[in-house]
VEXGU-616631 format. One record per residue (C-alpha): residue number from 1; residue in three letters; x, y, z. Coordinates in Angstrom, 3 decimals. Example, Ala and Ser with C-alpha at 12.3 -4.5 7.8 and 13.67 -1.06 7.14 Angstrom:
REM residues 2
+-----+---------+----------+----------+----------+
! num ! residuo !     east !    north !       up !
+-----+---------+----------+----------+----------+
!   1 !     ALA !   12.300 !   -4.500 !    7.800 !
!   2 !     SER !   13.670 !   -1.060 !    7.140 !
+-----+---------+----------+----------+----------+
This chain:
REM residues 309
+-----+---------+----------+----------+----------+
! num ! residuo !     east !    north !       up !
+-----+---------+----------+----------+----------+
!   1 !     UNK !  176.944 !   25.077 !   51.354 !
!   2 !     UNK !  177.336 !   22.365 !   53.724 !
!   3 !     UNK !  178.836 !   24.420 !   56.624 !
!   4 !     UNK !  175.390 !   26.674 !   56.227 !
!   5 !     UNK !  173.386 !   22.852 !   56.207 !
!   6 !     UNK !  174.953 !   22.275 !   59.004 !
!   7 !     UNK !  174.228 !   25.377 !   60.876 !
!   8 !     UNK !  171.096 !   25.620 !   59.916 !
!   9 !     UNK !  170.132 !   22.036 !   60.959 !
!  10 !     UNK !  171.623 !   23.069 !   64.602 !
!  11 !     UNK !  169.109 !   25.858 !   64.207 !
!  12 !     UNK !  166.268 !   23.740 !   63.989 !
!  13 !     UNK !  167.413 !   20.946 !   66.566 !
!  14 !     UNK !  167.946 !   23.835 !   68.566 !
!  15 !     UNK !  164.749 !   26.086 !   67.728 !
!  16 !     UNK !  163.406 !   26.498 !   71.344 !
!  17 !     UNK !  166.705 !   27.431 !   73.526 !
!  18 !     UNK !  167.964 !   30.044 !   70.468 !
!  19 !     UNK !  164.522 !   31.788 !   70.516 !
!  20 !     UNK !  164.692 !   31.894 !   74.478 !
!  21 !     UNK !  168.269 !   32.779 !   74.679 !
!  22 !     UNK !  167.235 !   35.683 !   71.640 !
!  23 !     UNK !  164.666 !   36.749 !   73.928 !
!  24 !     UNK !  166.616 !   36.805 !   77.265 !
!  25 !     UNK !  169.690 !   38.938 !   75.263 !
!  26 !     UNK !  167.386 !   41.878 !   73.276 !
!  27 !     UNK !  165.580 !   41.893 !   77.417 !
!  28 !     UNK !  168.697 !   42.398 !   78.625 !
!  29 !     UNK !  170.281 !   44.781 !   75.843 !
!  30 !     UNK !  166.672 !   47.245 !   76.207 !
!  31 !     UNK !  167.364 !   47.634 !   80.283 !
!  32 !     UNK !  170.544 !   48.350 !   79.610 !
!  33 !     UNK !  169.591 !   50.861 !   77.687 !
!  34 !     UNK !  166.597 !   51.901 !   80.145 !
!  35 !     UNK !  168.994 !   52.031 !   82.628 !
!  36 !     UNK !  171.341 !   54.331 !   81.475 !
!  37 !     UNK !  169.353 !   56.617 !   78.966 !
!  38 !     UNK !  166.028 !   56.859 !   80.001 !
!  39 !     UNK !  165.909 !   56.065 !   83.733 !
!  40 !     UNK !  166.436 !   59.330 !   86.468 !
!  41 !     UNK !  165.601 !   58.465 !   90.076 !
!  42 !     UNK !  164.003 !   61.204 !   90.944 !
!  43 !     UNK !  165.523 !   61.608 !   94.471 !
!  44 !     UNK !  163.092 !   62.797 !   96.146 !
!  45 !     UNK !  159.915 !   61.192 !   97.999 !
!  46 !     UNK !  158.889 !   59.150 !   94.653 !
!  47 !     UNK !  161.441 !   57.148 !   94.708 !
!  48 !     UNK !  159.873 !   54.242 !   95.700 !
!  49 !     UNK !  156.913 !   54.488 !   93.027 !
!  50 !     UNK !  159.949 !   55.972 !   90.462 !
!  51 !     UNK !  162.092 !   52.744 !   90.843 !
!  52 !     UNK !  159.794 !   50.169 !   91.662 !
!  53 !     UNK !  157.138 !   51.139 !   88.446 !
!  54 !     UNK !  161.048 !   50.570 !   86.166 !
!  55 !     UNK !  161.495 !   47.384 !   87.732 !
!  56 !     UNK !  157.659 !   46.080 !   87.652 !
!  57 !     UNK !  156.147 !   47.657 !   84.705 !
!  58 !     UNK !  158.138 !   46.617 !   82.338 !
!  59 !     UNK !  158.267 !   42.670 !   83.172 !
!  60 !     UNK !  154.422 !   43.104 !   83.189 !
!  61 !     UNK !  154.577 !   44.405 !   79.257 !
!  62 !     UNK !  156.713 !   41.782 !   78.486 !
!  63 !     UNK !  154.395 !   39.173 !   79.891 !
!  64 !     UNK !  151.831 !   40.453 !   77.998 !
!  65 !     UNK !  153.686 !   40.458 !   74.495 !
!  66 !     UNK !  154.693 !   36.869 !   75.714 !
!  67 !     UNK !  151.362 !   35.816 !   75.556 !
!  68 !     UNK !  150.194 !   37.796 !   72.932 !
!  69 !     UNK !  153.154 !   36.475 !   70.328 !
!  70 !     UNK !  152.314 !   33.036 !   71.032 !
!  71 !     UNK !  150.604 !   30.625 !   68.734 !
!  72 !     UNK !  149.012 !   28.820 !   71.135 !
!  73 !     UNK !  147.158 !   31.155 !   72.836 !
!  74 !     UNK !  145.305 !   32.192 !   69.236 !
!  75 !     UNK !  144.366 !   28.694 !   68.473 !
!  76 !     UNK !  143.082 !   27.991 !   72.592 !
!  77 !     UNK !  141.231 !   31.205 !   72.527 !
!  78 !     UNK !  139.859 !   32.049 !   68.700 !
!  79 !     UNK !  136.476 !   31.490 !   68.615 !
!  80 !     UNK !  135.781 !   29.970 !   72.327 !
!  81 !     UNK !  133.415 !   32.084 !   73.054 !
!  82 !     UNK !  131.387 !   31.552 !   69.927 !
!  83 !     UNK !  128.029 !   29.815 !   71.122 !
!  84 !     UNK !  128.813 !   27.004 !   68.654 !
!  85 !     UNK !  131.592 !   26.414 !   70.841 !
!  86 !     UNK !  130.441 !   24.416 !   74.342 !
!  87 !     UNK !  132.666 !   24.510 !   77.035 !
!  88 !     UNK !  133.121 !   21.096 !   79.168 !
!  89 !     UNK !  135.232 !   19.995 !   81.743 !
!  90 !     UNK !  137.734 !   18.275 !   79.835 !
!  91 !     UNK !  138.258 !   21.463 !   77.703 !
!  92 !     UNK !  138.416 !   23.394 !   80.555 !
!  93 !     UNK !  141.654 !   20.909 !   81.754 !
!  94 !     UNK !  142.854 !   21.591 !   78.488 !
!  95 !     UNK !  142.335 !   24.868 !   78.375 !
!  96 !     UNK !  144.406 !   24.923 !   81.911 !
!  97 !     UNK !  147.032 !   22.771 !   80.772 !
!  98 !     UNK !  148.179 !   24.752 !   78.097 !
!  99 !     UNK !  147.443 !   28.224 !   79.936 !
! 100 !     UNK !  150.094 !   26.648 !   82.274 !
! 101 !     UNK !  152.740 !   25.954 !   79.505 !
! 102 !     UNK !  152.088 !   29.357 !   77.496 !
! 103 !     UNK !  152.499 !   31.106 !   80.758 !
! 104 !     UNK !  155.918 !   29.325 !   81.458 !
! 105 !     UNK !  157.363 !   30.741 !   78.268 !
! 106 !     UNK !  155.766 !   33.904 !   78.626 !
! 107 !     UNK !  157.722 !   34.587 !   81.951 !
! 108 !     UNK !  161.074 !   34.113 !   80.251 !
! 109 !     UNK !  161.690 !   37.914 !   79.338 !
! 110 !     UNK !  159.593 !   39.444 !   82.626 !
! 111 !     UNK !  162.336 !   37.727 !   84.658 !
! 112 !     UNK !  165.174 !   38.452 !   82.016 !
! 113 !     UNK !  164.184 !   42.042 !   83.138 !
! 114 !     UNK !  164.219 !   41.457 !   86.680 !
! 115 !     UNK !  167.302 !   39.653 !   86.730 !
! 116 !     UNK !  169.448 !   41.911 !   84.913 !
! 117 !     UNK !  167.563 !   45.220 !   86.440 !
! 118 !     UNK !  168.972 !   43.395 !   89.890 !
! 119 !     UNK !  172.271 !   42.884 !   88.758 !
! 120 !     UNK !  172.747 !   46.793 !   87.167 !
! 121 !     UNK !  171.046 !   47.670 !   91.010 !
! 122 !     UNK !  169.830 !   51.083 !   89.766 !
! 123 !     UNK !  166.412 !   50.279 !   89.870 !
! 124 !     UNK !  166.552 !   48.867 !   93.547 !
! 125 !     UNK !  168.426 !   51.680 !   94.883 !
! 126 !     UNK !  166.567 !   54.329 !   93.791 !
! 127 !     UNK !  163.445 !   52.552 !   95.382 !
! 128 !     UNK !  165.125 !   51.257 !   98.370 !
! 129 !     UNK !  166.599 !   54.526 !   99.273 !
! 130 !     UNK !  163.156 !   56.142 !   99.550 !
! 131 !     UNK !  162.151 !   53.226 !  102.356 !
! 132 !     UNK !  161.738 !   54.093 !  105.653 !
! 133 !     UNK !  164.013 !   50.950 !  106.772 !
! 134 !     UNK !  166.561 !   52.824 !  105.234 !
! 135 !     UNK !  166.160 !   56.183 !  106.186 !
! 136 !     UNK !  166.341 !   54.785 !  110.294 !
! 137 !     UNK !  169.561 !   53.184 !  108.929 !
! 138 !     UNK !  171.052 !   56.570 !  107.702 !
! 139 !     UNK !  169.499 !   58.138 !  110.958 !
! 140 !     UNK !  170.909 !   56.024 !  113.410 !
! 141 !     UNK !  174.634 !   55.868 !  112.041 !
! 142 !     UNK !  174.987 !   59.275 !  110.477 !
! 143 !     UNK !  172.629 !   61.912 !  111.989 !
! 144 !     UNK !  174.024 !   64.940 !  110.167 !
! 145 !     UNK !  172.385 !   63.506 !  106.847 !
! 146 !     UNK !  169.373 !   61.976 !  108.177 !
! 147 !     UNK !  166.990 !   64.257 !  105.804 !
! 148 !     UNK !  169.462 !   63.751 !  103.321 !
! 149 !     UNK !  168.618 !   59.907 !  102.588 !
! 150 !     UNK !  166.730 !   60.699 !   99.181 !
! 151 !     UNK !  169.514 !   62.012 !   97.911 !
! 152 !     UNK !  171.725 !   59.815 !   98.454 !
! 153 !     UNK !  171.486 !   57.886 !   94.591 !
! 154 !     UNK !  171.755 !   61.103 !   93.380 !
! 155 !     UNK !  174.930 !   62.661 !   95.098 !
! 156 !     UNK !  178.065 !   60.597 !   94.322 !
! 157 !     UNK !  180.038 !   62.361 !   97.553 !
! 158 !     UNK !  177.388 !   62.176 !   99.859 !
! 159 !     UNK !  177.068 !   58.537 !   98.393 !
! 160 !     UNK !  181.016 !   58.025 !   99.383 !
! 161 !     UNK !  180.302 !   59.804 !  102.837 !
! 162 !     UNK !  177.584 !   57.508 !  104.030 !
! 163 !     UNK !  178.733 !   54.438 !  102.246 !
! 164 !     UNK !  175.285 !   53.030 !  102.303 !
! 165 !     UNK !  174.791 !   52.975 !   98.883 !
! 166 !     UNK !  177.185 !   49.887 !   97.949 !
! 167 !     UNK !  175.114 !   48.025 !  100.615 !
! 168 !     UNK !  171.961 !   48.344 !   98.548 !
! 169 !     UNK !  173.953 !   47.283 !   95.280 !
! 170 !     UNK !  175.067 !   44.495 !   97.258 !
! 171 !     UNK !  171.435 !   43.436 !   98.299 !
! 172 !     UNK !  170.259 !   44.055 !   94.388 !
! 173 !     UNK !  172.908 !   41.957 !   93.206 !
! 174 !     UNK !  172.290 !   39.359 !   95.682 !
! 175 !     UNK !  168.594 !   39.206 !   95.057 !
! 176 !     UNK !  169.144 !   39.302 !   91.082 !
! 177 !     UNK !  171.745 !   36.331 !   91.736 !
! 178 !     UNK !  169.136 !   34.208 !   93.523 !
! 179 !     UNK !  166.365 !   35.090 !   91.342 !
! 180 !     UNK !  168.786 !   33.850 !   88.286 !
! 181 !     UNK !  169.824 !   30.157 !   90.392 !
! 182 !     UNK !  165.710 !   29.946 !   91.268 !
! 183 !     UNK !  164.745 !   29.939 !   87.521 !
! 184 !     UNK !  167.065 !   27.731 !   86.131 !
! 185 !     UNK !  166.472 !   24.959 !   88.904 !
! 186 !     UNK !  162.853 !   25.239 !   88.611 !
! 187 !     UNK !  163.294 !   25.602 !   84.385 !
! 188 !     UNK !  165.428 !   22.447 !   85.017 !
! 189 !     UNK !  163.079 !   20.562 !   87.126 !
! 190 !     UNK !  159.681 !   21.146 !   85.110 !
! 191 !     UNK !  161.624 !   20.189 !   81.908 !
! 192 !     UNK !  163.016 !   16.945 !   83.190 !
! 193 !     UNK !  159.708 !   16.165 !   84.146 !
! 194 !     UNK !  157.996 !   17.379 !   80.997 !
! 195 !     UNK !  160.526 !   14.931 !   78.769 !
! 196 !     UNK !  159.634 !   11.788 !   81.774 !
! 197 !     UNK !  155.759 !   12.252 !   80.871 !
! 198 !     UNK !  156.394 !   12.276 !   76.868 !
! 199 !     UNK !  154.156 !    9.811 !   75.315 !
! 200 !     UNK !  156.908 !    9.507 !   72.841 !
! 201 !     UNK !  160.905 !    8.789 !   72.629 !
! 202 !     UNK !  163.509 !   11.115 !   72.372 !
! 203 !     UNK !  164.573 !   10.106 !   68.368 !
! 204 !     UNK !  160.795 !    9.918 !   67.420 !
! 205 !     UNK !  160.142 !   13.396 !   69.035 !
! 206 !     UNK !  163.308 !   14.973 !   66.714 !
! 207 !     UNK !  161.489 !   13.022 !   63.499 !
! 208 !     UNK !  158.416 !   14.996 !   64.886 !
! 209 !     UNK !  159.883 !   18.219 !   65.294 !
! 210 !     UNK !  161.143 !   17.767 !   61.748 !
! 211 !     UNK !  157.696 !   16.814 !   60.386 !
! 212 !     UNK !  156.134 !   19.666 !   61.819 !
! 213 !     UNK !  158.470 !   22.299 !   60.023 !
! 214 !     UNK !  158.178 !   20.556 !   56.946 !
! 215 !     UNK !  154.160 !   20.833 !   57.316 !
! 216 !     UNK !  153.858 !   24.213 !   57.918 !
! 217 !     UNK !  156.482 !   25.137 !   55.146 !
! 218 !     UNK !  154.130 !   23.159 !   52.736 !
! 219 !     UNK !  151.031 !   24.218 !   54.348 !
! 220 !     UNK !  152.535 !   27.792 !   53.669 !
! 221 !     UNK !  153.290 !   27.246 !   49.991 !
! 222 !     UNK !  150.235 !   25.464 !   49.637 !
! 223 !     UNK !  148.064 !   28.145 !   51.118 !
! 224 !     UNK !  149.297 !   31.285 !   49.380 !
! 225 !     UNK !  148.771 !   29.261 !   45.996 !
! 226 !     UNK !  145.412 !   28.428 !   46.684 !
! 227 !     UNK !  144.590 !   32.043 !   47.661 !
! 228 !     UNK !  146.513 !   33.229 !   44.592 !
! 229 !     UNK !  144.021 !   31.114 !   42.139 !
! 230 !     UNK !  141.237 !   32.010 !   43.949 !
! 231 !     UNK !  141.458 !   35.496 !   43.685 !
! 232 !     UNK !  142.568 !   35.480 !   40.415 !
! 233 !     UNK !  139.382 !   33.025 !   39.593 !
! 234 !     UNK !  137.595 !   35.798 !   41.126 !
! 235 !     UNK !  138.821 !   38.884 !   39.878 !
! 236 !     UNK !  138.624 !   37.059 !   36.073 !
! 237 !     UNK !  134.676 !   36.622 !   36.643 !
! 238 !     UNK !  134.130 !   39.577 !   37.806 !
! 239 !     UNK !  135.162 !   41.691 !   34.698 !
! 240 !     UNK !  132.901 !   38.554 !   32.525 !
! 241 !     UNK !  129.583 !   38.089 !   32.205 !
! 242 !     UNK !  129.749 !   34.306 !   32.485 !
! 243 !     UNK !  129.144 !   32.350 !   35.906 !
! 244 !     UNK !  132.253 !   30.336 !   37.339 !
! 245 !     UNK !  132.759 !   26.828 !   37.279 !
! 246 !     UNK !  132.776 !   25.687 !   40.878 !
! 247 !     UNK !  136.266 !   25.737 !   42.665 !
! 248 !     UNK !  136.584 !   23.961 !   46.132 !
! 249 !     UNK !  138.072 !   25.572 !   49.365 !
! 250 !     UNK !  138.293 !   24.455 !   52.691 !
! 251 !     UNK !  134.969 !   25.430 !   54.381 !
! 252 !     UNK !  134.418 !   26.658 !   57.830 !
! 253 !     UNK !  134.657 !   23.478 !   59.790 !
! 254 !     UNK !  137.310 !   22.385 !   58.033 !
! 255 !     UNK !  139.780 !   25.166 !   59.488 !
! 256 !     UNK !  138.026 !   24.719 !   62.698 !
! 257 !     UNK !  139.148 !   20.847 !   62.880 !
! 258 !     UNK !  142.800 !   21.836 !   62.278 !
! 259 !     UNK !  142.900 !   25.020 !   64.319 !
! 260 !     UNK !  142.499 !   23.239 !   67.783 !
! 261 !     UNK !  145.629 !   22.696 !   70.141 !
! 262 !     UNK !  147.318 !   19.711 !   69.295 !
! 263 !     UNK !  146.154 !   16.415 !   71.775 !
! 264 !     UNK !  148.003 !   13.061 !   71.754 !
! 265 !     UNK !  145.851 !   10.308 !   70.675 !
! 266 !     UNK !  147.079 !    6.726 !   72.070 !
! 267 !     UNK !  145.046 !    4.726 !   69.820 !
! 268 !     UNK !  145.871 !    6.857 !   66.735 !
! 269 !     UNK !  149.033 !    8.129 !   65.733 !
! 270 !     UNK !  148.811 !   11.688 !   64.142 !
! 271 !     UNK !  151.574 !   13.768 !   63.523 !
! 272 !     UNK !  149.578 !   17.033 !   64.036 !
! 273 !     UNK !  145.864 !   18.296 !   63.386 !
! 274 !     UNK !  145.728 !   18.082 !   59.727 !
! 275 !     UNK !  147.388 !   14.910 !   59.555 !
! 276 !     UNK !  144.616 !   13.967 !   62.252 !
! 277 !     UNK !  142.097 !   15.711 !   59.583 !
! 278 !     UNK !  143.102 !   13.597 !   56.960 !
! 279 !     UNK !  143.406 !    9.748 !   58.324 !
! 280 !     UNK !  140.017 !   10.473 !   60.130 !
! 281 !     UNK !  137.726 !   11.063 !   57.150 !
! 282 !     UNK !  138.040 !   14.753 !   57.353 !
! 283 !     UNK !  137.931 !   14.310 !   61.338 !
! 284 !     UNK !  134.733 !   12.354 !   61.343 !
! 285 !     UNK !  136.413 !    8.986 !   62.325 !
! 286 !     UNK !  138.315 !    9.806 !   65.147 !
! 287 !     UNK !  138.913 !    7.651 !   68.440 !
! 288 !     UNK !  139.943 !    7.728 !   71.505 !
! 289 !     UNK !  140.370 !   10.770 !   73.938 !
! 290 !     UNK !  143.071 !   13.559 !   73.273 !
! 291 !     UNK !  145.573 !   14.200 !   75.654 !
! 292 !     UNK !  147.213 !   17.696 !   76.277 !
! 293 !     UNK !  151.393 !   16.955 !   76.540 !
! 294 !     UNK !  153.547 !   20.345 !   77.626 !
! 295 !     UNK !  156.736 !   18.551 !   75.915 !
! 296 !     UNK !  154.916 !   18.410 !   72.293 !
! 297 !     UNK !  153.759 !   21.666 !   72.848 !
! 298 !     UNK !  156.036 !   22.247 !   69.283 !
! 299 !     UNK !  153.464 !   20.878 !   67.492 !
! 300 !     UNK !  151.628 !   24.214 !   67.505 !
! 301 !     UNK !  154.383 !   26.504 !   68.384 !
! 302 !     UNK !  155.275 !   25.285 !   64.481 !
! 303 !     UNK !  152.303 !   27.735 !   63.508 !
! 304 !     UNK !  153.501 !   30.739 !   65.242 !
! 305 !     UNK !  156.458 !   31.543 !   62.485 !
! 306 !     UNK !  153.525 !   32.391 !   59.840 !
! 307 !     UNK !  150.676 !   32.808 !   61.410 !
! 308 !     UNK !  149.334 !   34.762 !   58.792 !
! 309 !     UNK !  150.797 !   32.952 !   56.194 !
+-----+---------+----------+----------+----------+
């Protein structure tokens, strides 16, 4: 029981890394499999499109799903364009602030793709064999197979003939290499910074990660057995002729106050939106102006495990 304590306190110290590193190894396990089950250059005058839509589309899907699994993006956008809702310039620098951050996370498994669809090559030769840069290469050193270039991904001894072909792999790799060293210096650099610009210290920011689980495990407990009694309130009245005695929910404005992104406050000290909700007179008290920081961006990530509860 301990040993499992243990790991599954590393878990949660940990949260961020294990879900990127989770994301970057099922990215890399799929074009694997893309690569070797589903993907046939064609060899013939699509290969450009053939390789370069297996390389490109892909990423792009995965960008998408980045953005579309993230909590953040549901709280920033639900209901903005309601007419209740006016947009002003500080808004719109939060609303670019965390676009920024939910865009960083949502390149992680686009570039996974790239990376790794370098390294294998496949992709990249197929489409760099249908270039015309490499066709005058082909020309100018073997003449014999100069209309023979398309085929050359697709014909192991012509492959071994020309020789050409481990050149490309070489470039793929190369490029997949650098593309790998680029990310992690600028994933390095942007998170040193974020962690300089924390309003908060290091211990007081693992006591906040903490707190924020905790919430949204009791929010989630707390939630379904509310529903629970209210539809069972409901249901009960509904099969008896007498009226209901009045039973209190949350109203409209209520989950509107807790459902914005988290801001730092520097003259109040709130743990998260509903803590915010509460110590502000059910958010009619507050002071002070909000400010959007990318390093306590956990703070709604926290909502994304259940965002249905």
């Amino acid at each position: 029981m301990k040993k499992l304590r243990t790991v599954m306190d590393f878990c949660i110290r940990h949260q961020k890394i294990l879900g990127y590193s989770t994301v970057s190894l099922l990215t890399a396990a799929s074009e694997y499999i893309f690569s070797s089950v589903v993907f046939k250059c064609p060899c013939n005058s699509s290969n450009i499109m053939y390789g370069c839509t297996f390389l490109i589309a892909p990423a792009f899907v995965l960008f998408l799903l980045g953005y579309m699994t993230n909590a953040r993006v549901w709280l920033l956008v639900t209901g903005r364009c309601s007419s209740k809702n006016q947009c002003s310039c500080d808004s719109r620098g939060h609303f670019l602030n965390v676009l920024w951050s939910v865009t960083a996370s949502a390149l992680v498994a686009p570039f996974t793709w790239i990376a790794v669809a370098l390294l294998s090559a496949s992709f990249y030769v197929c489409a760099a064999s249908g270039s015309s840069a490499f066709k005058k290469l082909v020309c100018k050193d073997f003449e014999e197979y100069c209309n023979k270039s398309l085929k050359i991904p697709c014909d192991e001894e012509l492959s071994k003939k020309i020789g050409e072909l481990h050149s490309l792999e070489a470039q793929s790799q190369i490029a997949g290499w650098l593309l790998i060293a680029i990310i992690m210096t600028v994933a390095l650099i942007t998170t040193c910074l974020s962690y300089c610009s924390s309003p908060v210290s290091y211990l007081q920011m693992k006591f906040w990660k903490t707190y924020s689980k905790k919430e949204q495990e009791v929010l989630e407990i707390k939630a379904k057995d509310h529903a629970a009694k209210l539809a069972e309130r409901n249901v009960h009245f509904f099969f008896e002729p007498a009226d209901p005695a009045p039973f209190w929910t949350p109203s409209n404005e209520d989950w509107q106050k807790i459902s914005f992104v988290y801001g730092f406050n520097t003259e109040e000290q709130h743990y998260s939106m509903i803590h915010k909700y509460v110590n502000t007179n059910r958010g009619k008290t507050s002071s002070g102006t909000d400010q959007i920081h990318n390093v306590l961006a956990f703070v709604d990530e926290a909502h994304g495990s259940e965002s249905g509860f």
